[in-house]
Residue frames relative to the residue before (quaternion, step in Angstrom):
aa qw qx qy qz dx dy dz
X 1.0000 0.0000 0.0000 0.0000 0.00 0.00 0.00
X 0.2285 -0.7651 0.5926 0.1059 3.60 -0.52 1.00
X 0.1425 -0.8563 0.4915 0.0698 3.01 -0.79 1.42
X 0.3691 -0.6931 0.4002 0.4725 4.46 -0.21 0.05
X 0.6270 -0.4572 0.4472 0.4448 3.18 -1.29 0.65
X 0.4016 0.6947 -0.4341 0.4094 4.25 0.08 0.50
X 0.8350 0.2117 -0.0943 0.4991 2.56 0.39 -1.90
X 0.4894 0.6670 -0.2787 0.4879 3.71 1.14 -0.23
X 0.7863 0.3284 -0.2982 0.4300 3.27 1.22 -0.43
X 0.4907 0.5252 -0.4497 0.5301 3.27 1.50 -0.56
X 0.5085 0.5313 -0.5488 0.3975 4.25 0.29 -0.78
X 0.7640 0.4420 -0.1615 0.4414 3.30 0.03 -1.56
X 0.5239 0.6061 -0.4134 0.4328 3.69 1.14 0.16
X 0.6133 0.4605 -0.1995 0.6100 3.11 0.99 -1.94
X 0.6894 0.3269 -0.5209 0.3828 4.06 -0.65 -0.68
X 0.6850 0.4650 -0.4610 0.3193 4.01 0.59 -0.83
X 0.4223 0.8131 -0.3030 0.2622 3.46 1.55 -1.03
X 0.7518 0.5134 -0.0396 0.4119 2.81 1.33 -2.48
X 0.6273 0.6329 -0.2124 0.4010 3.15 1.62 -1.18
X 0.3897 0.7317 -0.2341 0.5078 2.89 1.87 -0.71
X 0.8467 0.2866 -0.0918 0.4388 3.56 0.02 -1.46
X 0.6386 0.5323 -0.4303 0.3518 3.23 0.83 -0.54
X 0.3873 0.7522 -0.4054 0.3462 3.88 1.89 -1.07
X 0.8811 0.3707 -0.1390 0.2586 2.75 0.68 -2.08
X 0.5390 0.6744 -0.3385 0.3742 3.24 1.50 -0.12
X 0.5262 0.5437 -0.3099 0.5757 3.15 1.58 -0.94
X 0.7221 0.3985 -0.3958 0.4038 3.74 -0.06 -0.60
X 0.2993 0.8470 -0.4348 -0.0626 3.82 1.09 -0.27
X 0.7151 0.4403 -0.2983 0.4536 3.47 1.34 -0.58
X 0.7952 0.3291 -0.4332 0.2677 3.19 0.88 1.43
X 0.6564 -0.4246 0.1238 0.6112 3.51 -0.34 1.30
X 0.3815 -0.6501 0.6195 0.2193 3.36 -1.66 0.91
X 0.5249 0.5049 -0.4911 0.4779 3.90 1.15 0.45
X 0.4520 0.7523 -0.3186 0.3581 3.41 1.40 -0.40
X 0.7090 0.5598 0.0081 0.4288 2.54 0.54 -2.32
X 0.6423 0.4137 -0.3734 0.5262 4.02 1.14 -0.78
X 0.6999 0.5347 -0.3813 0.2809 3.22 0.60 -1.29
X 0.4712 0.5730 -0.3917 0.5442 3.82 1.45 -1.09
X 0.7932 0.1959 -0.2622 0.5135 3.99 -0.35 -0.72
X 0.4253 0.5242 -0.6195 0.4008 4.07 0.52 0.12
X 0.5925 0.6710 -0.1952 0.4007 3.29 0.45 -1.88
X 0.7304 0.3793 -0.2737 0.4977 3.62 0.28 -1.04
X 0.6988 0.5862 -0.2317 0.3381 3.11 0.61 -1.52
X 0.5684 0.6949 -0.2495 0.3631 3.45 1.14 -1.19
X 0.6377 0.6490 -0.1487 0.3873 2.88 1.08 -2.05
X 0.7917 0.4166 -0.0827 0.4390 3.09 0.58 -1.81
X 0.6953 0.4207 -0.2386 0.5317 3.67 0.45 -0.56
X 0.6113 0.3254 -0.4232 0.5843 3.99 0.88 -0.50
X 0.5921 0.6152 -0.3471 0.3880 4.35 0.34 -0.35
X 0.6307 0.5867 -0.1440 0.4872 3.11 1.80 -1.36
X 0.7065 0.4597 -0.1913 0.5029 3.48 1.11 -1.16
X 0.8295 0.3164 -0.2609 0.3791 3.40 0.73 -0.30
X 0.4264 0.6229 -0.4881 0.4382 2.86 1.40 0.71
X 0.5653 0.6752 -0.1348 0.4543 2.89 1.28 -1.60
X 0.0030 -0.8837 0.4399 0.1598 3.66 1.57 -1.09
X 0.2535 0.5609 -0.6165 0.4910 3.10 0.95 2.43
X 0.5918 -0.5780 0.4357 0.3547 3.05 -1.65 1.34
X 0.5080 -0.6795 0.4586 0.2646 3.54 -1.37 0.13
X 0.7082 0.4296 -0.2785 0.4861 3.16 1.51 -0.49
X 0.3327 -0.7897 0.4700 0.2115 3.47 0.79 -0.06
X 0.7121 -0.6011 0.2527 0.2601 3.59 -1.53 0.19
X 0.6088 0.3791 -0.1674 0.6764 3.65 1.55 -1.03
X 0.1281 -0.8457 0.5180 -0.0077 3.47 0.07 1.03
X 0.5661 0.5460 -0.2881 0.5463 3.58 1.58 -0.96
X 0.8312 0.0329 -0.3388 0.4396 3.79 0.15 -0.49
X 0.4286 0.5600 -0.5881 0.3960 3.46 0.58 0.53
X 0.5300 0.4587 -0.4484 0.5546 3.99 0.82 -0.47
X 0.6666 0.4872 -0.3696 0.4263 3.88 0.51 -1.15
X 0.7087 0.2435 -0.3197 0.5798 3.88 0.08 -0.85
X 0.7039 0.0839 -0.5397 0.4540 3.65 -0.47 0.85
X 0.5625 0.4189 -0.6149 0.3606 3.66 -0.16 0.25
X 0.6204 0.5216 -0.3310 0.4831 3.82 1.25 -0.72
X 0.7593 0.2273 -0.2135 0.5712 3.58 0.22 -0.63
X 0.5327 0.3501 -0.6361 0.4348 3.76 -0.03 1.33
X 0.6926 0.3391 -0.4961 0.3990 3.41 0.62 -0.78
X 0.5030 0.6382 -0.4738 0.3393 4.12 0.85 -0.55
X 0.7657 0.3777 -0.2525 0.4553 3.43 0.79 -1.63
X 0.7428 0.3250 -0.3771 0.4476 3.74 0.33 -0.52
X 0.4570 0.6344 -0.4522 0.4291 3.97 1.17 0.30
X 0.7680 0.2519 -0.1847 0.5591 3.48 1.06 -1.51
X 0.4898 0.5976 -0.4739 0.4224 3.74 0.88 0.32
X 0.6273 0.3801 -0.1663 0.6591 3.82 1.71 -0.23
X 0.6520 0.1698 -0.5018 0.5425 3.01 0.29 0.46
X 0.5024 0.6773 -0.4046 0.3537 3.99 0.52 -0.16
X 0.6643 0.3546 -0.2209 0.6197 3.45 1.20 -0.91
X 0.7413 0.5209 -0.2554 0.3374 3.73 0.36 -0.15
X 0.8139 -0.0050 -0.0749 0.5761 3.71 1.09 -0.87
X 0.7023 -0.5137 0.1234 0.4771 3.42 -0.62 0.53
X 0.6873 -0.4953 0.3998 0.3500 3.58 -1.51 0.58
X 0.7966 0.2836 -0.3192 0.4278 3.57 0.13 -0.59
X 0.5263 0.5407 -0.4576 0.4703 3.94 1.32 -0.19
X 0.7228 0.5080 -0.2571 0.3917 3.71 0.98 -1.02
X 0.6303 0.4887 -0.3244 0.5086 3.55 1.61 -0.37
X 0.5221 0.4329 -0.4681 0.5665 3.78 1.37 -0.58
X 0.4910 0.6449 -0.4904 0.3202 3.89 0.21 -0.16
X 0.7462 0.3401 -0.0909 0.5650 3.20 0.66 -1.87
X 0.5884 0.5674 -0.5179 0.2521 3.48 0.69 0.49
X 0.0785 0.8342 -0.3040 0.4533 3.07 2.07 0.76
X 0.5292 0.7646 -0.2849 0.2327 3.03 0.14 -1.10
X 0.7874 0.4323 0.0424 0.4374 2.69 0.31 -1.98
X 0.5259 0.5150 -0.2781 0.6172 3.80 1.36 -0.71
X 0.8186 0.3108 -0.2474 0.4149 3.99 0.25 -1.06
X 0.5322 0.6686 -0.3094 0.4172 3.24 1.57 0.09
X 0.5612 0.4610 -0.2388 0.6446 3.46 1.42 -0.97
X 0.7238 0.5378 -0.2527 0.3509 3.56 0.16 -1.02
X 0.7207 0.3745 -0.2550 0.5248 3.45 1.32 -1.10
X 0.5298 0.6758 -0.2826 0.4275 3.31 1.30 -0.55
X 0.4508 0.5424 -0.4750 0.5262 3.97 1.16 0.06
X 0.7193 0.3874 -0.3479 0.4599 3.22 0.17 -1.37
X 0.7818 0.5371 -0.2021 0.2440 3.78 0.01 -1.74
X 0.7319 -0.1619 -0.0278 0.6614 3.39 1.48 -0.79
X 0.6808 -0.5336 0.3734 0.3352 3.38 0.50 1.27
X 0.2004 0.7004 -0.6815 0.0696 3.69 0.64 0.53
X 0.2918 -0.7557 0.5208 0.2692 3.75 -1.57 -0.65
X 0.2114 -0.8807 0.4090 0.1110 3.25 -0.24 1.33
X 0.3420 -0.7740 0.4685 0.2540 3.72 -0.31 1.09
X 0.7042 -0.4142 0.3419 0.4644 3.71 -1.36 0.72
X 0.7151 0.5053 -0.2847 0.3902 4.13 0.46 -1.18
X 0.6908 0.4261 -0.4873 0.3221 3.19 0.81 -0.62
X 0.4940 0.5953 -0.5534 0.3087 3.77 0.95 -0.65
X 0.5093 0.7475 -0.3219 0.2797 3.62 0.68 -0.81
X 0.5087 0.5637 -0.0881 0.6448 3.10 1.29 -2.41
X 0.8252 0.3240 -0.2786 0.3693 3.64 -0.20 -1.13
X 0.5404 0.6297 -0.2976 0.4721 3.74 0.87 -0.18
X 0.6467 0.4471 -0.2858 0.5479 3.30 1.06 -1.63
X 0.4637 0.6630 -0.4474 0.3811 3.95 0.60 -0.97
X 0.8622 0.4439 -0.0886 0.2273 2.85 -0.30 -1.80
X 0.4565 0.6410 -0.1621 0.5953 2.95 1.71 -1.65
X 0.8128 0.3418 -0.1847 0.4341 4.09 0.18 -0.85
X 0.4655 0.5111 -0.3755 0.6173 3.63 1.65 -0.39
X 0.6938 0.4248 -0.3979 0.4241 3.91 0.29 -1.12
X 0.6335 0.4278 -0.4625 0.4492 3.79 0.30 -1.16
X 0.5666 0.6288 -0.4618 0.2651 3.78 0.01 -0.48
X 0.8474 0.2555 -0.1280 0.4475 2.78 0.85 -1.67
X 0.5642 0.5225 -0.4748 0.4280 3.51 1.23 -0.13
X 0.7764 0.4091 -0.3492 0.3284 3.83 0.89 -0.26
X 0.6197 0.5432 -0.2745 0.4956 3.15 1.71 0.19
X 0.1376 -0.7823 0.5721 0.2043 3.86 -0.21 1.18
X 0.5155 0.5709 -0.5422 0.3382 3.63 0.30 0.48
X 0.7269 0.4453 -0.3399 0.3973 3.49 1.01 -0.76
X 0.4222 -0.7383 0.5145 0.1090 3.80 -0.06 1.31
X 0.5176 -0.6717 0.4422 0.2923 3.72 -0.56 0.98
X 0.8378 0.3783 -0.3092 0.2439 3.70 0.75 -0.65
X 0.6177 0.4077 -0.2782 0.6123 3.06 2.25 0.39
X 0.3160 0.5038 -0.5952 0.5405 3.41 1.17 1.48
X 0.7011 0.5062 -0.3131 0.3926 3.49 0.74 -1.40
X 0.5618 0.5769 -0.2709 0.5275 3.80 1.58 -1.10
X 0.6154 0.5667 -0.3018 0.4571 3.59 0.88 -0.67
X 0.6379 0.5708 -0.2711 0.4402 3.52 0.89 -1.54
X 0.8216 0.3962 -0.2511 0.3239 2.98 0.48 -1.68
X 0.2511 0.8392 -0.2400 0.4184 3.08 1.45 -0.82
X 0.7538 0.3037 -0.0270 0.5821 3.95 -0.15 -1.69
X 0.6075 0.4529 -0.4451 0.4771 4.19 0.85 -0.46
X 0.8187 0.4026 -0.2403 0.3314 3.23 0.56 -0.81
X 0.5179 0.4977 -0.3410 0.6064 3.26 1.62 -0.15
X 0.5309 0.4895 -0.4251 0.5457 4.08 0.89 0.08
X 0.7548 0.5216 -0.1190 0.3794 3.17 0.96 -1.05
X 0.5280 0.5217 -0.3375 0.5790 3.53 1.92 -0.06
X 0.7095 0.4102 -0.1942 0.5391 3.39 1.02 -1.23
X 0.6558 0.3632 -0.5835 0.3123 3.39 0.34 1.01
X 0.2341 0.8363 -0.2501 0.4282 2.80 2.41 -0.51
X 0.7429 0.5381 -0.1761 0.3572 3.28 0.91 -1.63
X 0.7440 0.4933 -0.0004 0.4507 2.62 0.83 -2.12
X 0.5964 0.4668 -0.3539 0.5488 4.00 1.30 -0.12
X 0.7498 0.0969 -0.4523 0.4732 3.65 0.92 0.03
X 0.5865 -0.6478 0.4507 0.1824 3.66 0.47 0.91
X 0.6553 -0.3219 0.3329 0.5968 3.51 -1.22 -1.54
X 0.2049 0.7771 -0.5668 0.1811 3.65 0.48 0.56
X 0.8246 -0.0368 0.0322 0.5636 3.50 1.30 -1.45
X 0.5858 -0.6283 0.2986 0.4157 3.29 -1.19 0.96
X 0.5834 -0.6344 0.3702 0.3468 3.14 -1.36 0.76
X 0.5177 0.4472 -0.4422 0.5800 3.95 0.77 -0.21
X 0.5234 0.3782 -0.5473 0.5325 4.47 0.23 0.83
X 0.6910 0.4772 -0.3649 0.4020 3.26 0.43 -1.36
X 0.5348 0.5460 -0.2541 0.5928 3.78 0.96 -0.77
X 0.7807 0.3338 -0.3689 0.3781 3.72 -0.17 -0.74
X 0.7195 0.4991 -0.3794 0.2989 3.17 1.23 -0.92
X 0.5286 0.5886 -0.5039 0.3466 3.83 0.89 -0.47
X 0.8700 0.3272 -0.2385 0.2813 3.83 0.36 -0.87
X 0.2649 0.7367 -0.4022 0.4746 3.02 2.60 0.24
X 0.6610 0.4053 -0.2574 0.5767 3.89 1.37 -1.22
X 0.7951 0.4769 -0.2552 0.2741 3.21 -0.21 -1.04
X 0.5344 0.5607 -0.4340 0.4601 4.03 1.54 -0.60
X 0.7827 0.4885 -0.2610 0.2840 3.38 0.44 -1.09
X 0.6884 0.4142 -0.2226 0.5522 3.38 1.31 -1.06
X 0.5634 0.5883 -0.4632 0.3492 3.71 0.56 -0.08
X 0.4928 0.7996 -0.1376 0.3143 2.69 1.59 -2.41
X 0.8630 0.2389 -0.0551 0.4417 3.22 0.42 -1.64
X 0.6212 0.4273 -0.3217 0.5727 3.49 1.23 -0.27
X 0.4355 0.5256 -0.4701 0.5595 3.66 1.03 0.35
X 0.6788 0.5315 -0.3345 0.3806 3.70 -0.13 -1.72
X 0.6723 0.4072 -0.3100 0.5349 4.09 0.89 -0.32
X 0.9156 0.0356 -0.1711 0.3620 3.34 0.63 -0.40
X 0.0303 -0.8140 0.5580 -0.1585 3.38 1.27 0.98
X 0.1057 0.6131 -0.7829 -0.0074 2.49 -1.87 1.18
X 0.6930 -0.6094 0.3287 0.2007 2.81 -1.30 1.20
X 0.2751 -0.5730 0.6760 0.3729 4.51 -0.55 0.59
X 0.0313 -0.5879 0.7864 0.1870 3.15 -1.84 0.12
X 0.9522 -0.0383 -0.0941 0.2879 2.91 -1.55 0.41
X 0.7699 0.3994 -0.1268 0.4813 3.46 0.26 -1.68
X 0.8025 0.4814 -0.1386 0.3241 3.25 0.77 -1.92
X 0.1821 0.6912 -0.5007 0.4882 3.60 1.76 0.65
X 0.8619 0.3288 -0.1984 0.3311 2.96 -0.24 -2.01
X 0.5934 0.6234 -0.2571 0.4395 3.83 1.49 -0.99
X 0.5941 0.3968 -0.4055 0.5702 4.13 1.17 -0.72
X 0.6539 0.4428 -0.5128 0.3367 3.69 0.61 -1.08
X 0.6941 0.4195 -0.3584 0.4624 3.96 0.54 -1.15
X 0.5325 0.6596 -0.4796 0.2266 3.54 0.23 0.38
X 0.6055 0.4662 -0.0158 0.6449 2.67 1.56 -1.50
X 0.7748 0.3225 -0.3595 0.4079 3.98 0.71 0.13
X 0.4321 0.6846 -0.3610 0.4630 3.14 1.93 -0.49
X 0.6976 0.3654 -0.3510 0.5067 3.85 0.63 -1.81
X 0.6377 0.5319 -0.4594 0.3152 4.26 0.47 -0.30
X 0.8400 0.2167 -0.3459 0.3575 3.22 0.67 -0.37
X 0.3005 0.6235 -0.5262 0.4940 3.52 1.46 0.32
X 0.6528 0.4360 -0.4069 0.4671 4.00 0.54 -0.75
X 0.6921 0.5478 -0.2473 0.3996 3.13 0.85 -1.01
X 0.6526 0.4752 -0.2098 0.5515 3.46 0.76 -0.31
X 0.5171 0.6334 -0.3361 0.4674 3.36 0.90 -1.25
X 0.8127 0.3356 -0.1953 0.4345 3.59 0.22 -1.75
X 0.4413 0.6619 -0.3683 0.4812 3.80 0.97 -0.87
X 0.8375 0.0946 -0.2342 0.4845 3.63 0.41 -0.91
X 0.3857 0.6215 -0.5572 0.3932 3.84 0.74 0.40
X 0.6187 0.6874 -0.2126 0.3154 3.19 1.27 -1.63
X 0.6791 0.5972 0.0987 0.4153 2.89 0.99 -1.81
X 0.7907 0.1169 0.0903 0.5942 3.74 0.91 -1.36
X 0.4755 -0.5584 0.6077 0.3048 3.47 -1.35 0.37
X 0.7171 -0.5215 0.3601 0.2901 3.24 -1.28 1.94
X 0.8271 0.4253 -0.2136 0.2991 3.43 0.21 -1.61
X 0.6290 0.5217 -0.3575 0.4521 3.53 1.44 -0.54
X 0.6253 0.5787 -0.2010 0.4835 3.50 1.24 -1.03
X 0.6886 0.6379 -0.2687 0.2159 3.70 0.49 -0.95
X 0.4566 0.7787 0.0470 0.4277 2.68 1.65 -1.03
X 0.7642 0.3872 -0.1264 0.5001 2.93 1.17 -1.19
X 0.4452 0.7395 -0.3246 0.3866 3.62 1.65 -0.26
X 0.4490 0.5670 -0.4330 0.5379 3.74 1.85 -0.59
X 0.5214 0.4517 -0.6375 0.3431 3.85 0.01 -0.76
X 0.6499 0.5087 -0.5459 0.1442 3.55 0.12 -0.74
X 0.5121 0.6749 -0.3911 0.3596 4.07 0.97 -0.15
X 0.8013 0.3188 -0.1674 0.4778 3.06 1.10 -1.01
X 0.4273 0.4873 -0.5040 0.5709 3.96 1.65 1.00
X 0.7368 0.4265 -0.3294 0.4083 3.57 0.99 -0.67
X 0.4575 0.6864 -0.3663 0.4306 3.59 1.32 0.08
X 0.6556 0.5765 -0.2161 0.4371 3.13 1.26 -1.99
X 0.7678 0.3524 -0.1523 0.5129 3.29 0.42 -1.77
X 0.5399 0.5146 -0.4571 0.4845 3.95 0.48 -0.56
X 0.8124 0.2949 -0.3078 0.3978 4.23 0.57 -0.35
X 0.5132 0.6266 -0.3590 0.4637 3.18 1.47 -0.99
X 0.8805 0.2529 -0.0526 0.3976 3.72 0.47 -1.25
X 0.8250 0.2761 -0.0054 0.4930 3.33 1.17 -0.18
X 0.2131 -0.8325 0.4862 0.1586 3.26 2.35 0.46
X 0.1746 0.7264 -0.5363 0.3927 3.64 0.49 1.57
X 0.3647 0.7937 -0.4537 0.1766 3.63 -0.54 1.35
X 0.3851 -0.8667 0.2795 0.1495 3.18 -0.73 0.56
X 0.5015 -0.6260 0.4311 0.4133 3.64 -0.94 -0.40
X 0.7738 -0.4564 0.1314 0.4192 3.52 -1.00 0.47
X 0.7689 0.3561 -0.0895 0.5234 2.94 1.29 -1.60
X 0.2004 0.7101 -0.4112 0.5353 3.29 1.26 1.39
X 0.7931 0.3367 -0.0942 0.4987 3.16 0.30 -2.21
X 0.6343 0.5302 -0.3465 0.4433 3.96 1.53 -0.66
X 0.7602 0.3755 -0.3824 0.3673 3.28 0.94 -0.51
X 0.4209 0.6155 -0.5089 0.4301 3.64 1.47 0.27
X 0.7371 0.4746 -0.2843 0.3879 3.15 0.28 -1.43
X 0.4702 0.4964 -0.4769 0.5523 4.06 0.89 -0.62
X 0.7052 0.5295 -0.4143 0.2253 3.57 -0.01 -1.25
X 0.2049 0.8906 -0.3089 0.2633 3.61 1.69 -1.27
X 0.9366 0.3217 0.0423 0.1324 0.87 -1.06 -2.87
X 0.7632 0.4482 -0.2601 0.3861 3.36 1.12 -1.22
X 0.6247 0.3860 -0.4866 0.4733 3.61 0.66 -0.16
X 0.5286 0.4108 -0.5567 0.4919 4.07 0.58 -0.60
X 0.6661 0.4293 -0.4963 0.3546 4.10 -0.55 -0.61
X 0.6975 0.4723 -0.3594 0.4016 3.06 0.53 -1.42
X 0.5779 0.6147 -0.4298 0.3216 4.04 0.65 -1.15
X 0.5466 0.7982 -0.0981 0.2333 2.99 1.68 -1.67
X 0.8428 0.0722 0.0247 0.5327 2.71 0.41 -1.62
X 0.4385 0.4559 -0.5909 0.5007 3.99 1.00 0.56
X 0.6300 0.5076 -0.4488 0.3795 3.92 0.62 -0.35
X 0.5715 0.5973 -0.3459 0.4439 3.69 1.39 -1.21
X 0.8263 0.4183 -0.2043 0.3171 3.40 0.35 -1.35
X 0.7108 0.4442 -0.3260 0.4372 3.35 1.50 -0.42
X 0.3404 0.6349 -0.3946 0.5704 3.80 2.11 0.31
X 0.6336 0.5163 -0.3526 0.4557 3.65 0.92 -0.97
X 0.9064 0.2697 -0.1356 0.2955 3.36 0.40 -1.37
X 0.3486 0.6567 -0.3959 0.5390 3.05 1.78 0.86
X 0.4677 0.6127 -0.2311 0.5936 3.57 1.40 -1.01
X 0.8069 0.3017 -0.2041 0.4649 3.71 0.09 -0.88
X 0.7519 0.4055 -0.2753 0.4409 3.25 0.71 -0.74
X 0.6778 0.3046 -0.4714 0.4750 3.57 0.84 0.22
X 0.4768 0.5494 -0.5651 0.3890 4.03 1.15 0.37
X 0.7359 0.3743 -0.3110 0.4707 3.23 0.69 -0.86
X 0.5123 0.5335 -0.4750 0.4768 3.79 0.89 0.16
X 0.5797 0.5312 -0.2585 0.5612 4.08 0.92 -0.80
């Protein structure tokens, strides 16, 4: 099956994604504010180096929700960086498959999106498939499901952030601004409880922070490249890298009604992707007949 260089990049997005989480899992015995501040730090580096080559301002123009989507997507990233180190990789990725559910949902209020009657359905089944996980899984402690949950609101809650300043600012601001927030406040809430990397876990904070760049980097390349809806999809593979590596490293498995309540979880955000994507093909269709 010949696939286009798109969809190849978004694949190679998700495995860096995973590569991503697994880092942080390995690093578990050290604070997961740590752990951001090590890939803030990188990030910073790289994305302020980017802009001035590029010779774009760093601070951009909508300063208010650019302060909002990084004040949203530290608490998300250092929320799901704690639950990562605590219950198993592939239960903590069916978590964040959330996301996508508190995104639509916050997205009435933020930009007035419209949710159709079915998706509540789609959104039920989600949720309904996140719960069976964790009720069939005694590793996953109730107060880092609840960290998990909250976790995916606030990461719904960056991406409307995103999506409210549109093309207004370049997308390497929108980037600068999360680790513009996130060095300083880790930084200092680190400096009290530092613990020290030994050896390996150098080389594991640095690839944390180069892994999530080029997964971004890729990520956009195939937005760029492909239509959202064909590409998006492909962001589930990430369940089955966190399976791979969640046994290979961490002899991490589950029970049937585990793997059913992932796969519900999917199902409902893929339908739901589905059919807000069907209905909004529909009313594009109508509005340009009645525009003719």
């Amino acid at each position: 099956m010949n696939l286009s260089r798109g969809v190849w990049y978004m694949i190679v997005s998700v495995f860096f994604f995973s590569c991503m989480g697994l880092m942080v899992k390995l690093v578990s015995h050290i604070p997961s504010t740590q752990v951001v501040f090590f890939r803030s730090v990188i990030s910073f580096l790289l994305s302020y180096l980017m802009l001035k080559k590029q010779k774009v301002s760093v601070w951009g123009n909508n300063k208010k929700y650019l302060l909002f989507r990084g004040m949203s997507g530290a608490v998300a990233l250092i929320l799901f960086y704690e639950t990562l180190q605590h219950i198993p990789l592939a239960s903590a990725v069916t978590i964040g498959f959330l996301a996508p559910i508190f995104t639509t949902l916050l997205g009435v209020i933020i930009i007035r999106e419209k949710v159709y009657p079915l998706q509540w359905l789609f959104f039920l089944a989600a949720f309904g498939g996140v719960v069976m996980v964790q009720g069939f899984d005694s590793r996953i402690a109730p107060v880092y499901f609840i960290i998990g949950i909250i976790a995916t609101f606030f990461s719904g809650l960056a991406q409307n952030f995103i999506r409210k300043l549109n093309t207004k600012e370049h997308p390497l601001v929108i980037i600068f601004y999360f680790p513009l927030i996130t060095t300083p406040i880790t930084g200092l809430y680190s400096a009290f409880r530092w613990e020290m990397p030994q050896g390996w876990d150098w080389v594991i904070l640095i690839s944390i922070g180069l892994f999530t760049q080029f997964a971004q980097f890729f990520m956009t390349k195939s937005i760029q490249m492909e239509e959202l809806s064909k590409v998006s999809i492909i962001r589930y593979l990430g369940i089955v890298y966190a399976l791979i590596f969640g046994y290979v490293f961490f002899d991490e498995t589950y029970s049937i009604f585990a793997y059913a309540g992932m796969g519900l979880a999917i199902l409902g955000v893929i339908l739901n992707l589905w059919y807000k994507q069907l209905k909004t093909r529909k009313k594009l269709a109508e509005d340009s007949i009645v525009s003719n």
